[in-house]
C-alpha positions in Angstrom: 0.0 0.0 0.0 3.1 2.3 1.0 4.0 1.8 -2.1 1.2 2.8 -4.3 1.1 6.2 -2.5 4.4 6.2 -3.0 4.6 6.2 -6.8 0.6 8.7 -7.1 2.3 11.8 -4.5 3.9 12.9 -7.8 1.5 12.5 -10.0 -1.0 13.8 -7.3 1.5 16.9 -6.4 2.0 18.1 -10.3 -2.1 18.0 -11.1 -2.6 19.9 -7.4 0.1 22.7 -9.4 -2.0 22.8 -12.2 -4.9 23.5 -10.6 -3.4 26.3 -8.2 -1.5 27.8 -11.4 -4.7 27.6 -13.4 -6.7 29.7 -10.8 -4.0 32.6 -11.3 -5.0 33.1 -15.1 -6.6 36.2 -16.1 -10.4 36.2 -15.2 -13.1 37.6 -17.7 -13.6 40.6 -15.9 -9.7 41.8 -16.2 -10.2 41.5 -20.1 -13.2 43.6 -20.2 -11.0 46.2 -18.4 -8.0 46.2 -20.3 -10.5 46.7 -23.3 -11.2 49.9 -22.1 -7.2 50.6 -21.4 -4.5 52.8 -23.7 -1.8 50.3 -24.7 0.7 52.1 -21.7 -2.1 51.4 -19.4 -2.1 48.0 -20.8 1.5 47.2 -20.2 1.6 48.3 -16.8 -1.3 46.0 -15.8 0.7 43.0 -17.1 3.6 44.5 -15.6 1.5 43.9 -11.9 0.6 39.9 -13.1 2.1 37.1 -13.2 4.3 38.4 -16.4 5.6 41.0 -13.9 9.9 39.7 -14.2 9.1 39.4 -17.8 8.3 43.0 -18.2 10.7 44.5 -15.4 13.6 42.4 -17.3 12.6 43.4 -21.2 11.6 47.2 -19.8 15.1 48.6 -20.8 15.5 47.1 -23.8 12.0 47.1 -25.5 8.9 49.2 -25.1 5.4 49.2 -26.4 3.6 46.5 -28.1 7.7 45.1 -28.8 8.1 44.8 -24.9 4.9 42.9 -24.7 5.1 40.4 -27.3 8.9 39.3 -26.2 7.5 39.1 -22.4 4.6 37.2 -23.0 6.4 35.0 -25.6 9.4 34.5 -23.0 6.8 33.9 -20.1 4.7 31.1 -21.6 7.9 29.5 -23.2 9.2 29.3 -19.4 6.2 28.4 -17.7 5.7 25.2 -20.2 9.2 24.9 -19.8 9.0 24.4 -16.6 6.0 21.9 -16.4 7.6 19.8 -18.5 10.3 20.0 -15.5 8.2 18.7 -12.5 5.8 16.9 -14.4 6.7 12.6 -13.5 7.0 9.7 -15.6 3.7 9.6 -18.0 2.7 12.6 -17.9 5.8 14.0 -18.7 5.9 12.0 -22.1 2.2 13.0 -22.8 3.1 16.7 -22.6 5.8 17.0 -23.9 4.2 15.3 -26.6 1.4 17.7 -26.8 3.8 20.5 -26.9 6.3 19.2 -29.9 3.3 21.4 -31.7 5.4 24.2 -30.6 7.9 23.1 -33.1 5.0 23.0 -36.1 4.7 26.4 -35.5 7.7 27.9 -34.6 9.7 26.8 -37.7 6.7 27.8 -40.1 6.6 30.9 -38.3 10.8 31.1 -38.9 9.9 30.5 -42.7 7.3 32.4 -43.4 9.3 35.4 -41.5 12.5 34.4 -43.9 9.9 34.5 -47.5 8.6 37.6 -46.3 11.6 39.6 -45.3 11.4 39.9 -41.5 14.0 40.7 -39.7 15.4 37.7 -37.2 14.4 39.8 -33.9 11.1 40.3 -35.5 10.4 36.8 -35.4 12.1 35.8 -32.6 9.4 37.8 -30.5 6.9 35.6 -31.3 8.7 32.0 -31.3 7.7 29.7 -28.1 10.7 27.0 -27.7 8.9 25.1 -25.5 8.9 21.9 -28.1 11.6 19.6 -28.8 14.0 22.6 -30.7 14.8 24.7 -27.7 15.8 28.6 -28.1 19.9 27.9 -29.1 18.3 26.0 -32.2 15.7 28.3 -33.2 18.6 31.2 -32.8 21.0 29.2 -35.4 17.8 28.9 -37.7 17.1 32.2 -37.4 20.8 33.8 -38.0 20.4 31.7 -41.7 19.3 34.0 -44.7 18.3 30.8 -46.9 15.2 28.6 -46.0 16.4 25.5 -47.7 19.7 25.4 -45.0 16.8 25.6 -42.4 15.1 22.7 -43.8 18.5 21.2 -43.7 19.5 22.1 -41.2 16.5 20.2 -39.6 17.9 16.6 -41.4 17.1 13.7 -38.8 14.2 15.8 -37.1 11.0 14.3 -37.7 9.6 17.4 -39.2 12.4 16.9 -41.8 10.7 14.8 -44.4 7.2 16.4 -44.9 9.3 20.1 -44.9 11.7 18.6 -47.8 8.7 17.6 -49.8 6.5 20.3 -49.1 8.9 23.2 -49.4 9.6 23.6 -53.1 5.5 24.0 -53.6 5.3 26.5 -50.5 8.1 28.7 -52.3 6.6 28.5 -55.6 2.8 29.1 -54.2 3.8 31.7 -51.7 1.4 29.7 -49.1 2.1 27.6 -46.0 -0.9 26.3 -45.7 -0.2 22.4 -47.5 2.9 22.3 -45.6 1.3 23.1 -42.2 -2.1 21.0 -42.8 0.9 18.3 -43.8 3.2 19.0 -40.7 -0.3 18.4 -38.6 -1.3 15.0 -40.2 2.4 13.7 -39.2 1.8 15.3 -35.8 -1.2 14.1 -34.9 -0.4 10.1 -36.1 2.6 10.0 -34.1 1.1 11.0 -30.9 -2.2 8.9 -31.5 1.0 6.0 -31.5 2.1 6.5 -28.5 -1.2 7.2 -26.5 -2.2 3.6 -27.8 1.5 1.8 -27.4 0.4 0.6 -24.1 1.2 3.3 -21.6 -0.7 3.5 -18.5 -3.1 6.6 -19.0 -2.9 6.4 -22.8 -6.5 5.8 -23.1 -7.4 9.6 -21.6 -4.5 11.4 -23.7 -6.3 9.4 -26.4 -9.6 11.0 -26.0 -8.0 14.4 -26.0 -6.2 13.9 -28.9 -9.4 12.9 -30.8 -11.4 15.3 -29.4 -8.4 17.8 -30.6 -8.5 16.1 -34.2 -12.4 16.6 -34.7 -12.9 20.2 -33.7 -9.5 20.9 -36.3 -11.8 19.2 -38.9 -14.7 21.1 -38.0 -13.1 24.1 -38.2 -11.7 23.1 -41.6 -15.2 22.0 -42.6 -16.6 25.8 -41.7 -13.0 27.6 -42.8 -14.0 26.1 -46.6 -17.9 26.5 -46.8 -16.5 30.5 -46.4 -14.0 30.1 -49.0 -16.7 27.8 -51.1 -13.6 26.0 -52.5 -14.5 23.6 -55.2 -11.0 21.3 -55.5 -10.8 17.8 -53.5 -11.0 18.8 -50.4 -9.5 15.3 -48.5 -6.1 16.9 -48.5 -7.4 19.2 -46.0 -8.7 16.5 -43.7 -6.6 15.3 -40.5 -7.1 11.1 -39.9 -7.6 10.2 -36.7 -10.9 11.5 -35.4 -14.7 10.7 -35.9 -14.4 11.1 -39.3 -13.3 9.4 -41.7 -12.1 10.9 -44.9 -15.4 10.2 -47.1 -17.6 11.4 -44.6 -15.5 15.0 -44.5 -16.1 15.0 -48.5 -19.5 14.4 -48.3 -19.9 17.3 -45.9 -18.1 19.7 -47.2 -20.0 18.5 -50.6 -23.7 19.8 -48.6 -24.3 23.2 -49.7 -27.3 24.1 -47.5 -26.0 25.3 -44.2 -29.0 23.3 -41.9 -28.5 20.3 -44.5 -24.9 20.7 -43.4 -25.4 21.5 -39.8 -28.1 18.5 -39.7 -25.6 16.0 -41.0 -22.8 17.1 -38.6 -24.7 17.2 -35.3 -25.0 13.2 -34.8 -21.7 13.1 -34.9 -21.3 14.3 -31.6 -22.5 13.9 -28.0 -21.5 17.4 -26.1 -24.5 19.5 -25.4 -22.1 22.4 -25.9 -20.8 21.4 -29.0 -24.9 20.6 -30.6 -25.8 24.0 -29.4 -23.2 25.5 -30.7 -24.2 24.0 -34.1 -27.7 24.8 -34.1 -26.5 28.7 -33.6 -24.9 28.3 -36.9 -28.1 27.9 -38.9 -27.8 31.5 -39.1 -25.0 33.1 -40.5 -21.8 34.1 -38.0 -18.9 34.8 -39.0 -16.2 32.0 -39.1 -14.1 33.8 -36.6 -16.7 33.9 -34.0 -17.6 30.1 -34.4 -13.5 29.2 -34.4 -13.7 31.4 -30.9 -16.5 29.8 -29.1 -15.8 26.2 -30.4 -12.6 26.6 -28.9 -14.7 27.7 -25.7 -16.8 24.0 -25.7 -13.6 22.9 -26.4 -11.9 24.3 -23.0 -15.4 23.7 -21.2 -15.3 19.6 -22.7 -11.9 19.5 -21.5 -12.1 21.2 -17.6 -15.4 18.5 -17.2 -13.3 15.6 -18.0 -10.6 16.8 -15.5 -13.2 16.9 -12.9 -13.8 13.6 -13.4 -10.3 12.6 -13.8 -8.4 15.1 -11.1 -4.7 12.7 -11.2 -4.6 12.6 -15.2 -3.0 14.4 -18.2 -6.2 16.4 -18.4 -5.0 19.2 -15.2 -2.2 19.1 -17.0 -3.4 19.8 -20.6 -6.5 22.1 -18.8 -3.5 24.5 -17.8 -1.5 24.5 -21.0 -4.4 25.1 -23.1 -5.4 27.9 -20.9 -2.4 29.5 -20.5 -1.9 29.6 -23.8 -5.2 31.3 -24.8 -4.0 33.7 -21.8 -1.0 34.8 -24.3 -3.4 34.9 -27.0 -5.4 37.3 -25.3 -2.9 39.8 -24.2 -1.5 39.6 -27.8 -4.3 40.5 -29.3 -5.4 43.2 -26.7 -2.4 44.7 -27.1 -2.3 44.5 -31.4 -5.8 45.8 -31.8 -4.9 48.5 -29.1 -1.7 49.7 -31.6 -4.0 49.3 -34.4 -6.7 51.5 -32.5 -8.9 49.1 -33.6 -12.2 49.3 -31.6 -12.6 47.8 -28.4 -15.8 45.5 -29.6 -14.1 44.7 -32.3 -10.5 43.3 -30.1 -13.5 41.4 -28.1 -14.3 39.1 -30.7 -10.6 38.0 -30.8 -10.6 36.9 -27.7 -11.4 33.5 -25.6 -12.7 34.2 -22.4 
């Protein structure tokens, strides 16, 4: 019995941190004030948060919306950083794990930055190493004038294949977008591998990961109704969720919006998720679907860890969240230099 208490304290100690970290996020209420904040005003109430060191340490060196891009971008890289630190045995494999996304994004952000002509600091501000290439590696990618060397560079990664064949048509095309629905397939099927290799918890990191896959497709599904794109449209779909590739054809193929909305709704079981559907009959924009779904998605996710309080979910609850913290701020603080209007920022954000 000793024992088996023995190996949960960890497990129990690391979700308890999650929880006590995740009740120090931003509430609602502090968004709806900063929307009604000047962008000084703005950085001095982040300066008072938990992003205070961030912004003390960057305050000589940057200022205005450059001093809070690189302290939010160096906070969250050092908070997942550092979960990935005291997070035991399992867990730590599923997160870090979930977080190799970081890489996804942080070498497409390094390309597209490099095809567009942005300076290396520029993007630097808005890179998060907390994947598997940590901040030395992004800093040698980002000293290199010529893709390709990246992508080279990169040789033995497991990004490396899909970026060597994908590249040449991302140059040529001037879009990432292939490469990065591409990047996400590979992702997604090598972490759907290891949750069902046998490892004790798989099972829940499983349903996430599922869960994860569908609301992608979904918003793919919505993303090209908008566009009305006509070409085969299976490229676009991820494997690994509810759907299987016909059944994402066929959907996309309905082009009455509650024929469409109809045939999607069995497919799932939240309440959330079905009401959120239904409010789609009418038309919303895409951008404030893709904000609330990811709400149900949140809302799906804090439930299970309820249910589940020594799992990956406390764990994945807070990372998510945090994130969409950073997300926040960011935009606050770009519609607020682009004096766009404060209703306006509010649709941007997931509160």
């Amino acid at each position: 019995m000793a024992g088996v208490r023995y190996i949960s304290a960890p497990y129990i100690y690391v979700c308890t941190r999650m929880r006590v970290r995740k009740a120090k996020l931003l509430p609602r209420e502090e968004y709806m004030r900063m929307l009604n904040m000047s962008l000084p005003e703005i950085t001095r109430f982040i300066g008072e948060t938990e992003y205070k060191q961030e912004i003390d340490e960057l305050g000589t060196i940057f200022k205005g919306i450059d001093l809070i891009e690189v302290a939010l971008s160096w906070n969250l890289a050092k908070e997942y950083q550092k979960i990935q630190e005291i997070t035991p045995g399992n867990l730590k494999q599923f997160t870090q794990a979930y977080l190799r996304r970081w890489d996804i994004q942080n070498i497409l952000t390094i390309l597209r930055g490099k095809m567009q002509g942005v300076k290396a600091g520029k993007i630097k501000e808005i890179l998060i190493p907390a994947g598997s290439l940590d901040s030395s590696v992004l800093d040698r990618f980002l000293a290199e004038d010529n893709p390709e060397r990246i992508i080279e560079a990169l040789r033995g990664h497991r990004m490396y294949s899909v970026l060597a064949r994908e590249y040449p048509f991302a140059r040529e095309s001037g879009s990432f977008s292939h490469m990065e629905n591409e990047l996400y397939k590979q992702f997604y099927a090598e972490i759907i591998a290891e949750a069902e290799s046998g490892i004790k918890g798989g099972r829940l990191f499983l349903d996430f990961i599922r869960f994860d896959i569908d609301i992608k497709n979904v918003k793919t599904l919505f993303r090209l109704r908008a566009d009305r794109l006509e070409e085969d449209v299976r490229e676009m779909y991820i494997k690994g969720g509810t759907f299987e590739a016909s059944d994402f054809a066929n959907l996309n193929a309905i082009r009455d919006q509650g024929e469409f909305i109809d045939a999607l709704k069995p497919r799932f079981r939240q309440k959330l998720l079905i009401s959120l559907l239904d409010e789609m009959r009418s038309e919303k924009t895409i951008r404030d679907f893709e904000v609330r779904l990811t709400r149900v998605q949140l809302e799906r996710m804090e439930q299970i860890s309820k249910r589940n309080p020594v799992s990956i979910y406390p764990i994945l609850v807070y990372l998510e969240k945090k994130k969409y913290e950073v997300f926040n701020l960011r935009a606050l603080a770009r519609g607020k230099e682009s004096r766009l209007l404060s209703d306006k920022i509010a649709e941007y954000l997931v509160m």
